[in-house]
C-alpha positions, 0 to 999 in steps of 0.5 A: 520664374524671374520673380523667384530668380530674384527673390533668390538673390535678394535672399541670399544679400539679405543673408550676407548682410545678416551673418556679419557679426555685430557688436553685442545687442547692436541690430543692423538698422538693415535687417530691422526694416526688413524685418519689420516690413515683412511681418507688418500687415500691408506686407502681404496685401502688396502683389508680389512685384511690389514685395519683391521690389521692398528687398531689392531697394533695401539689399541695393541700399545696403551695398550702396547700389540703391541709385543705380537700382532706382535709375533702371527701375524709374521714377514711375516704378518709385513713384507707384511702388511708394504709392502702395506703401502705407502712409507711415511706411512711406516717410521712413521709407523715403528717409532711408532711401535719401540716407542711402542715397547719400552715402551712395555717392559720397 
């Protein structure tokens, strides 16, 4: 039920995140990810903490909580969750993260 709870809120962020009106033929780096993380083949072979874990890092990164989201989930949790990760996923997934984590605490 907690996972649902989550998955529901993250749901609704990634629907806020997306109803921002860009500018013409832009494509919020955002929604790209997620969308492309959700149709990739490893997508569905992750448990379900792992996916639900995927939009929770990216909603936290995009409303700049994504270092206080990594510091209650911690590292161990990092570390596993970007273990699952496929090898190429896992360096753009770290990239973002840092870029995020930049603008965080600037």
């Amino acid at each position: 039920m907690k996972a649902w709870s989550v998955l529901a809120l993250v749901s609704v962020a990634v629907t806020l995140c997306s109803s921002q009106s860009p500018p013409a033929n832009a494509v919020d780096p955002f929604i790209a990810l997620v969308r492309e993380i959700e149709g990739s083949a490893f997508f569905p072979a992750l448990n379900q903490t792992n996916r639900i874990l995927t939009f929770e890092i990216l909603a936290a990164a995009e409303t700049a909580n994504l270092e206080l989201l990594f510091n209650k989930i911690g590292y161990v949790t990092i570390l596993e969750y970007l273990d699952a990760l496929p090898a190429d996923y896992q360096h753009r997934f770290i990239r973002y993260s840092i870029e995020h984590l930049k603008m965080d605490s600037a």
